[in-house]
C-alpha positions as CSV (number, residue, x, y, z in Angstrom):
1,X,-9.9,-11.2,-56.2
2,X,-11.1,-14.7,-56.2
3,X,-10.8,-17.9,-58.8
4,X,-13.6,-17.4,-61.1
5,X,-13.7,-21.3,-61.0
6,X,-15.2,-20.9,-58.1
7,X,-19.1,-20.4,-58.8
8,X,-21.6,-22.2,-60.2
9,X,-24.3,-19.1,-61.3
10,X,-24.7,-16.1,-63.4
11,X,-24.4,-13.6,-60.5
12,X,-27.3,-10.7,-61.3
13,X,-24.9,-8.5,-59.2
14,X,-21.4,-9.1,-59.8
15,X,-20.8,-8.3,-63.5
16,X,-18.3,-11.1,-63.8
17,X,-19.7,-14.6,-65.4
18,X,-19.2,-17.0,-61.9
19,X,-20.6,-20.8,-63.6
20,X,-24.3,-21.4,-64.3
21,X,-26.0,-25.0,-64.2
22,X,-29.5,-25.0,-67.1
23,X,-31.7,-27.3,-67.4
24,X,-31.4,-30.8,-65.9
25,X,-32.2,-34.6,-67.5
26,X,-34.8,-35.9,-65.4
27,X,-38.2,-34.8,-63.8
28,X,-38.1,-32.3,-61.7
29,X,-40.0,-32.9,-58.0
30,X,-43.0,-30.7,-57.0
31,X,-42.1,-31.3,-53.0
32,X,-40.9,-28.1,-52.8
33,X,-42.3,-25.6,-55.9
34,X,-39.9,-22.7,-56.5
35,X,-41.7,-20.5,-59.4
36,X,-44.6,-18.2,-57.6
37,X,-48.1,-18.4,-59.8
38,X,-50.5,-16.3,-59.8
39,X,-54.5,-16.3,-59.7
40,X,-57.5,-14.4,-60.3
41,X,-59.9,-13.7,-57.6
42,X,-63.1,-11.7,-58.1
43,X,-64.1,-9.4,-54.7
44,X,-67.5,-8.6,-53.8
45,X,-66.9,-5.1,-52.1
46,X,-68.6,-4.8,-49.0
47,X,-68.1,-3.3,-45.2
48,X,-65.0,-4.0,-43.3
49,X,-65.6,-6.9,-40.6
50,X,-64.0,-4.6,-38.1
51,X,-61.6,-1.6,-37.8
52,X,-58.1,-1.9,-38.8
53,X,-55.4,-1.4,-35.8
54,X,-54.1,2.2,-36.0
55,X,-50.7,1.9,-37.1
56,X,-49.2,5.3,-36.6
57,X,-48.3,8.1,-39.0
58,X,-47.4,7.7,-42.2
59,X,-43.8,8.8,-42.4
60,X,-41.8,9.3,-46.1
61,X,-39.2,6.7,-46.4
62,X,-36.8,7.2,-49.7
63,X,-35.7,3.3,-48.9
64,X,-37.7,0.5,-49.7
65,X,-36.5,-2.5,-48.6
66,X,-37.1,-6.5,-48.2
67,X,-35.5,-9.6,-47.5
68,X,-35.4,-12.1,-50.7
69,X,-35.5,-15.2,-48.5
70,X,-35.9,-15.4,-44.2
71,X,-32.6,-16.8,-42.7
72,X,-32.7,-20.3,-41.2
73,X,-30.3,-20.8,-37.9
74,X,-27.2,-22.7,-38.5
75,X,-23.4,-23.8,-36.3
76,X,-20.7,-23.1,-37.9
77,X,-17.0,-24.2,-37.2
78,X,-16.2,-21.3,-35.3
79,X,-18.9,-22.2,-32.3
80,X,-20.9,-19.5,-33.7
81,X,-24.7,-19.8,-34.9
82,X,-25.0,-17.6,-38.2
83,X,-28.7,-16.1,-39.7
84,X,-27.0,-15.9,-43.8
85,X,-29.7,-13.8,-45.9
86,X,-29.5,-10.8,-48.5
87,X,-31.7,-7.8,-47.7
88,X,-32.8,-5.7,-51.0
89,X,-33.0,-2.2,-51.3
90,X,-34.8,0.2,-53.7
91,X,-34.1,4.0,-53.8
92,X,-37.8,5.6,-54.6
93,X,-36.8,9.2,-54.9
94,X,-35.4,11.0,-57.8
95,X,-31.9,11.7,-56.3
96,X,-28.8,9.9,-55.0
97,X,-29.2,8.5,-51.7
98,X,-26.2,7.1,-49.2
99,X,-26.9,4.8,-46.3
100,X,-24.9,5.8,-43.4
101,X,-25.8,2.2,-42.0
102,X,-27.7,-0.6,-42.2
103,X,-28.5,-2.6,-39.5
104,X,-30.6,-6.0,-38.0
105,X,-33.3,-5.7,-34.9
106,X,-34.8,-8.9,-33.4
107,X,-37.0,-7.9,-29.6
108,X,-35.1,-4.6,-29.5
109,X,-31.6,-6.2,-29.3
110,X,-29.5,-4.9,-32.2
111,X,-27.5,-7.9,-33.7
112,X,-25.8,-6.5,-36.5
113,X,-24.7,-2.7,-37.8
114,X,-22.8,-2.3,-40.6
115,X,-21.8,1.3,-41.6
116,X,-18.7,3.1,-43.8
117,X,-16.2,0.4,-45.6
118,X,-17.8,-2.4,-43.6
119,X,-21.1,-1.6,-45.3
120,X,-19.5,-1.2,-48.5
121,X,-18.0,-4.3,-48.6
122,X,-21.4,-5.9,-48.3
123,X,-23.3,-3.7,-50.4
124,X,-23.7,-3.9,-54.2
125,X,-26.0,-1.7,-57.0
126,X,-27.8,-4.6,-59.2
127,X,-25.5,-5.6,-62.1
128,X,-22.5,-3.6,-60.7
129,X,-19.5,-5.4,-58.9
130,X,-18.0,-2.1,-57.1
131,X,-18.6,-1.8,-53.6
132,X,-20.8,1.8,-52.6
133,X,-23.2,2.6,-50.0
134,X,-25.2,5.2,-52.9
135,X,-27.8,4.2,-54.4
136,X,-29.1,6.2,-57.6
137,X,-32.3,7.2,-58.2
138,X,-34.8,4.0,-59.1
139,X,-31.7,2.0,-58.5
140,X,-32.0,-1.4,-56.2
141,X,-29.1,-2.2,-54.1
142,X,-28.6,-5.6,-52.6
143,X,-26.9,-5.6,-49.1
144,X,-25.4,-9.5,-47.7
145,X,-26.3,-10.2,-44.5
146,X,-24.8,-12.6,-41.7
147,X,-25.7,-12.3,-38.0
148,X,-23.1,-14.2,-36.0
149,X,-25.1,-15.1,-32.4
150,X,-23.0,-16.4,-29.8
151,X,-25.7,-19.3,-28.5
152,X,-27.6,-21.1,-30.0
153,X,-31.1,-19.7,-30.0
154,X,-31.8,-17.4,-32.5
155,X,-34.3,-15.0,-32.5
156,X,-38.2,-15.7,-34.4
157,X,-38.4,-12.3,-35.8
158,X,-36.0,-9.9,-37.3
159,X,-36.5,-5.9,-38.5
160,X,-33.9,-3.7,-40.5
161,X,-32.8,0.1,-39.3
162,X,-31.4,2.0,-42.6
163,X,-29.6,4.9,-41.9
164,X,-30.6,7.5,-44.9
165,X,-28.6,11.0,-46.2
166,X,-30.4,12.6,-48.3
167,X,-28.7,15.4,-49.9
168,X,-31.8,17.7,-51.1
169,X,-34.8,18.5,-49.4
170,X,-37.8,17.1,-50.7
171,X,-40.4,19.4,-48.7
172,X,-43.2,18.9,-47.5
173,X,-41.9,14.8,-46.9
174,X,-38.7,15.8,-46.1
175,X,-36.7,19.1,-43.8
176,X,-37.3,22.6,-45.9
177,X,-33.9,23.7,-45.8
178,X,-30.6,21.6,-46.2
179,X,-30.0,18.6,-46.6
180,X,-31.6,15.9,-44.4
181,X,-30.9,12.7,-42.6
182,X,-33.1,9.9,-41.6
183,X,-33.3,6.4,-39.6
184,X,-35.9,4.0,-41.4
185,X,-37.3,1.1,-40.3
186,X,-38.1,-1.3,-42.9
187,X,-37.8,-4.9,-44.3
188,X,-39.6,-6.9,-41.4
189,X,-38.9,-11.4,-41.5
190,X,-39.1,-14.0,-39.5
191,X,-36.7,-16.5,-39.4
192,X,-37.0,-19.9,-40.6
193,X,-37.2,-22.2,-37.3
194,X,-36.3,-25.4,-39.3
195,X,-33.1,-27.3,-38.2
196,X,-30.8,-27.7,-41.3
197,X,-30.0,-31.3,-42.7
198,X,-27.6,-33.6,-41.3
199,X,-25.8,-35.2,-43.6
200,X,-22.2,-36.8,-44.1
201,X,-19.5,-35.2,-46.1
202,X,-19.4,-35.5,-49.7
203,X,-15.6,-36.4,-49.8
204,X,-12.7,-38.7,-47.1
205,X,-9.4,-38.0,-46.6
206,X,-7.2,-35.6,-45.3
207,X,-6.6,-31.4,-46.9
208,X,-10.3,-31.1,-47.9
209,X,-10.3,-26.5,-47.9
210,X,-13.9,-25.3,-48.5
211,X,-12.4,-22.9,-51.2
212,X,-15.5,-20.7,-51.1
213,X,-17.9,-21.2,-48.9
214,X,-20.1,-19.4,-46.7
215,X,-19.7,-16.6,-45.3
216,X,-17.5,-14.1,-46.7
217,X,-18.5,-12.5,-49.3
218,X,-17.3,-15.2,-52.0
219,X,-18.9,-15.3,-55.9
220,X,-21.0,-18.4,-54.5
221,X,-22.3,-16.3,-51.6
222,X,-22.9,-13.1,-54.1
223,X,-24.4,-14.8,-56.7
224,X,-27.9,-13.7,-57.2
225,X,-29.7,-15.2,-60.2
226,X,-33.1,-13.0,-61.4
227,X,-34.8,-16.1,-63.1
228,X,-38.9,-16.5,-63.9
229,X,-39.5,-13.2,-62.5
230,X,-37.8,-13.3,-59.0
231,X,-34.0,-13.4,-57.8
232,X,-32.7,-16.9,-56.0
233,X,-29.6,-17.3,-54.3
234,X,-29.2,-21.2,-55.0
235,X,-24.9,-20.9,-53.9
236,X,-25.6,-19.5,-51.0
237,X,-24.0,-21.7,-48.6
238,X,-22.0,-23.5,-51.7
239,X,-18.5,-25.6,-51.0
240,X,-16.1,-25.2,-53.8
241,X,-13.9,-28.5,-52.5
242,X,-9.6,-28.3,-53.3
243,X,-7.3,-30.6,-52.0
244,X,-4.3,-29.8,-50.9
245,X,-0.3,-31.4,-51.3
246,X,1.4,-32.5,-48.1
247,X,3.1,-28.9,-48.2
248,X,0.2,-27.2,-48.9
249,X,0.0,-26.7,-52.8
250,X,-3.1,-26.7,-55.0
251,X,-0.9,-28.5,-57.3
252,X,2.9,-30.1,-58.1
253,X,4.1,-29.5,-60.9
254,X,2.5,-28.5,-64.4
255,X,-0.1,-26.2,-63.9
256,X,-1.9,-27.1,-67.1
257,X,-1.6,-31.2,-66.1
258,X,-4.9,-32.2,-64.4
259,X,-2.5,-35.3,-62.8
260,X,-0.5,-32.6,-60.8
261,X,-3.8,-31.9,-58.8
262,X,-4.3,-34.1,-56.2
263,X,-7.9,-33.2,-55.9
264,X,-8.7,-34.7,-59.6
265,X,-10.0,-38.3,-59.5
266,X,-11.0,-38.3,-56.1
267,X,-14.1,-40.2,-55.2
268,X,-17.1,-38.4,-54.5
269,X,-19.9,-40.0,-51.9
270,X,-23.2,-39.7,-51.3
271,X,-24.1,-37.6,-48.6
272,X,-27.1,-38.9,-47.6
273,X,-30.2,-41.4,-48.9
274,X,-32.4,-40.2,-51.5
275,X,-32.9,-40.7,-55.7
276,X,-31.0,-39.4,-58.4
277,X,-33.5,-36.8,-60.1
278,X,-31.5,-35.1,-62.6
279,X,-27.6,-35.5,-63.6
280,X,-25.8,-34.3,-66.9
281,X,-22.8,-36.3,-68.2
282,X,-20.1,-36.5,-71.6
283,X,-18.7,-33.2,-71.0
284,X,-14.7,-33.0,-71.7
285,X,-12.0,-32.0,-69.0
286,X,-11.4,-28.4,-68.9
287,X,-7.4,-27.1,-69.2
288,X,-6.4,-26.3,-65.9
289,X,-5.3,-22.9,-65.8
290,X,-7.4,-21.5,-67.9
291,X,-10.8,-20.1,-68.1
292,X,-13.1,-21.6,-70.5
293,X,-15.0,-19.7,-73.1
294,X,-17.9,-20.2,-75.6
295,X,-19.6,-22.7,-72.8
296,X,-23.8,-22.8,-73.3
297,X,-25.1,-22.1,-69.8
298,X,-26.5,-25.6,-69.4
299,X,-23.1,-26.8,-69.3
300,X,-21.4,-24.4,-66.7
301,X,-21.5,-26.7,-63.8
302,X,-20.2,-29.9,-66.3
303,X,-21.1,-33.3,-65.6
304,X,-23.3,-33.3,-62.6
305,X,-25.4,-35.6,-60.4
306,X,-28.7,-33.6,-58.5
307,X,-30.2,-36.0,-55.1
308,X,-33.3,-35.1,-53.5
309,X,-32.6,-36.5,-50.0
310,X,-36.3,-35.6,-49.1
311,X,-37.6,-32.9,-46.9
312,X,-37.5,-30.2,-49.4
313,X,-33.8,-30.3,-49.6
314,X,-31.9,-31.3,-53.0
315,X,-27.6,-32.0,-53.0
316,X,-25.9,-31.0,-56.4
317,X,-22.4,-32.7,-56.5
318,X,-20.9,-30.3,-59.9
319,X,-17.7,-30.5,-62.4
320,X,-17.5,-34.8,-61.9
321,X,-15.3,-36.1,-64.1
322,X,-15.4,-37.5,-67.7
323,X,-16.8,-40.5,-67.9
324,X,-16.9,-41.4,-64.1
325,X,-20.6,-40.9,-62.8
326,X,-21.9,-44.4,-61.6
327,X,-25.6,-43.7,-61.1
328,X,-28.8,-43.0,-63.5
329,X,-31.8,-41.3,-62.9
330,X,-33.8,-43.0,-60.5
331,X,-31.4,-45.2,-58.9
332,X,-31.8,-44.6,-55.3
333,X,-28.4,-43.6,-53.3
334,X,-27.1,-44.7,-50.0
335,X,-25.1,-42.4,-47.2
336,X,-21.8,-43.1,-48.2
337,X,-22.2,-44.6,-52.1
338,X,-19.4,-43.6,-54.6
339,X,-20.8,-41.8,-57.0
340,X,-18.4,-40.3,-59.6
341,X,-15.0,-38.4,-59.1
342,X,-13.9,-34.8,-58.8
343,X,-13.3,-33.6,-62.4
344,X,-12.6,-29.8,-64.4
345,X,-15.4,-30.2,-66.8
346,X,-17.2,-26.9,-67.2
347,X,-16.5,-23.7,-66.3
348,X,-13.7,-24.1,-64.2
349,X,-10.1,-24.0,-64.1
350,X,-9.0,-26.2,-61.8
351,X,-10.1,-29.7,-60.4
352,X,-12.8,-29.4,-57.8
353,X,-15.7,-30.6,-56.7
354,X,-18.8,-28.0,-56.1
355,X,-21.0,-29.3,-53.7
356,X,-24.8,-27.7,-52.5
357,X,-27.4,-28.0,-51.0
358,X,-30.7,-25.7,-52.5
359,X,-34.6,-26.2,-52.3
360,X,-35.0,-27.5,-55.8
361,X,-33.3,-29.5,-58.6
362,X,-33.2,-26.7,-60.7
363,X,-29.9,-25.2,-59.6
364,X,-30.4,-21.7,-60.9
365,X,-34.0,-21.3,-59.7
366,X,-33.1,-22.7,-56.2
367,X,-32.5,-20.7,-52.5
368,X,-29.6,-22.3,-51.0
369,X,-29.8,-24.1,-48.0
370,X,-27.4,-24.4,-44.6
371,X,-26.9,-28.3,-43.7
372,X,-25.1,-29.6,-40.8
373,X,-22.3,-32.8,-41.3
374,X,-22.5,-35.2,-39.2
375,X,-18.9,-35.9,-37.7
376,X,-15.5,-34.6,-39.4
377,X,-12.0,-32.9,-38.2
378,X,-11.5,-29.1,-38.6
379,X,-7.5,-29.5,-38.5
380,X,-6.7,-26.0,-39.1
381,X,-7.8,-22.6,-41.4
382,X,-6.2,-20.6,-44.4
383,X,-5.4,-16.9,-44.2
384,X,-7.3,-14.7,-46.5
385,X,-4.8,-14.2,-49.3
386,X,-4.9,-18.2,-49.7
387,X,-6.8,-18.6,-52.5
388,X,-4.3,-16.2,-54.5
389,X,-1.7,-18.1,-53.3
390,X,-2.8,-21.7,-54.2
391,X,-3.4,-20.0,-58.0
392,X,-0.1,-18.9,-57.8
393,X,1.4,-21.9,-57.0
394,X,3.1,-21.4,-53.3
395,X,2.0,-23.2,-50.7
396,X,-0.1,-21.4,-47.8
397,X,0.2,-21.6,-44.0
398,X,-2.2,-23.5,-42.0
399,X,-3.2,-21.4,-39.0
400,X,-5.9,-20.8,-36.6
401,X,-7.6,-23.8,-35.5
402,X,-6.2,-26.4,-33.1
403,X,-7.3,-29.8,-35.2
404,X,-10.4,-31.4,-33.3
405,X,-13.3,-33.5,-33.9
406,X,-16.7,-31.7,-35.1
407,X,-20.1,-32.7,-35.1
408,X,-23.0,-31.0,-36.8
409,X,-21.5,-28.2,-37.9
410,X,-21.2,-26.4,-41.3
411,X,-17.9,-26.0,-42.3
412,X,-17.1,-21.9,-43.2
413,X,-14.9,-20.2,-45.9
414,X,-10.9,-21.6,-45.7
415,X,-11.4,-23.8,-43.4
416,X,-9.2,-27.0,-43.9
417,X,-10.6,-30.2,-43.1
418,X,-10.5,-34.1,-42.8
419,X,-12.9,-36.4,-43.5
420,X,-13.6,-40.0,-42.5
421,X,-13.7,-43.0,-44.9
422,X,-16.4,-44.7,-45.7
């Protein structure tokens, strides 16, 4: 179970309302268009130029499959280099189908199988939140990737092995008696060979947790937004930012007194240089505790300030407090410029700040995007019952991490962190 304050989207796939950001004040930028379009072109029919390469027989394949967006190489905090990407699946036969596995090719190295409860986990019908590896007839299925690669190169190319039970025969396309089983080979990308952003942490001080970041599988990472006729996954490497007490409590005191969270009022920096092209602003504070109802979508990510800190990549610091944003549209940002302060306004129910990174300034019609921070301390990291913990209100163990410096690297899920003044 997680906090629902702890997404900014509609997720498409989990049933449960995560938050949403609408439209934004400001002009958009066209650096970096988002929406396909689509154009007419007459064809003259004529003779091929030359012979297509034979590409072998055709085979029947029940599963369709594709990758919504190709991975882009990133470091994480655990020394790792993770490829983060969702693979979509579509059953095209008119009975229920179970993948027996799923798995990720690049130069005839496998990287990644995931099979039984491990698949499972990772798997999800469109609009249903229960784990499965079936998939119904003319269903789609999304399936959540991450390759972990122990280097740092990662591969140009990647290809998809789905392991397929069907449980009829479908002759001639399939075996003529029983039930059948297949290996397809679908869903072919190549991965995106641009370094992620450097840029410097949104927050300082000491008991920063990333509270659901990438890459478990966390409402931000599962949020999948169908919006202008295609799905975008703009949380996909999303930070929802807690501080913790000295003893390591989400808050002291009343739950429902935003002063007994010592992640409320907080300052909140720029992370890199770049104009404000969008922010929203006069929302009230939310009740901690509590989950909000009757919000409008434009107003599930509350008072907000959108950056676009060039190169196709756009910062969205969300939930700022009442009355504490600083900048306008158009005033240009420095690294390191206080901006606002953490707040609870929108659909949240605690104080936090949700910080991401995405490939356009509108936040639901955005692809996330991995960025590297430029120097920080990793001090130490949270079990996995944490978050249910801090809700609670006990405090939770710091484990797993001896505290040391980092440079360019992305922080990951529960990972507890300092970061320096500025």
């Amino acid at each position: 179970m997680r906090l629902r304050f702890w997404a900014i989207t509609v997720s498409a796939i989990v049933v449960s309302t995560s938050c949403a950001t609408g439209s934004q004040s400001g002009t958009p930028s066209s650096s970096s268009p988002s929406v396909p379009s689509f154009s007419t072109v007459t064809v003259t029919a004529g003779p091929p130029a030359s012979t297509p390469a034979p590409i072998g027989p055709s085979t029947f394949t029940p599963i369709i499959g594709s990758v919504l967006a190709p991975p882009m190489a990133v470091a994480a905090t655990d020394g790792k280099t993770h490829l983060v990407y969702e693979l979509m699946l579509t059953n095209a036969s008119p009975q229920d189908l179970t993948l027996t596995s799923v798995g990720a090719v690049a130069a005839g190295n496998r990287l990644l199988t995931l099979s039984g409860d491990g698949l499972a986990h990772w798997m999800r019908v469109l609009g249903n939140p229960t784990p499965t590896t079936t998939i119904g007839p003319a269903q789609s299925a999304l399936v959540w990737l991450d390759i972990v690669l122990a280097g740092p190169n990662a591969p140009t190319n990647l290809i998809h092995t789905v392991g397929v039970s069907i449980p009829q025969a479908q002759p001639p396309l399939t075996a003529t008696v029983g039930p059948a089983t297949t290996t397809e080979t679908i869903a072919p990308t190549t991965v995106d060979n641009r370094t992620p952003v450097t840029i410097s942490p949104p927050l300082s001080g000491d008991n920063w947790v990333d509270a659901n970041g990438c890459c478990d599988a966390t409402p931000h990472r599962m949020a999948v937004n169908p919006v202008n006729g295609a799905f975008w996954v703009p949380e996909r490497y999303a930070i929802d930012y807690v501080r913790l007490t000295p003893d390591g409590r989400l808050f002291n005191g009343d739950k429902g007194d935003l002063a007994s969270y010592p992640s409320f009022g907080a300052d909140v920096i720029a992370v890199a240089d770049g104009p404000v092209v969008a922010l929203a602003e006069g929302m009230p504070e939310q009740v901690p505790g509590a989950n909000p109802v009757g919000l409008p979508l434009d107003q599930y990510s509350g008072n907000r300030v959108i950056q676009d800190i060039g190169g196709g990549n756009y910062v969205m610091y969300a939930h700022l407090k009442t009355g504490s944003i600083k900048v306008k549209v158009g005033d240009r940002l420095t690294t390191g410029q206080p901006i606002a302060a953490v707040g609870n306004t929108g659909n949240t129910d605690a104080p936090h700040l949700h910080f991401q990174l995405m490939s356009d300034p509108e936040p639901l019609r955005a692809n996330g995007l991995p960025f590297l921070f430029d120097k920080f301390r990793l001090d130490s990291r949270l079990p996995p019952d944490a978050i249910e913990i801090l809700q609670a209100g006990g405090p939770v163990m710091q484990h797993g991490a001896t505290p040391a410096a980092r440079t360019l690297q992305m922080p990951l899920y529960l990972d507890v962190m300092t970061y320096p003044g500025r």
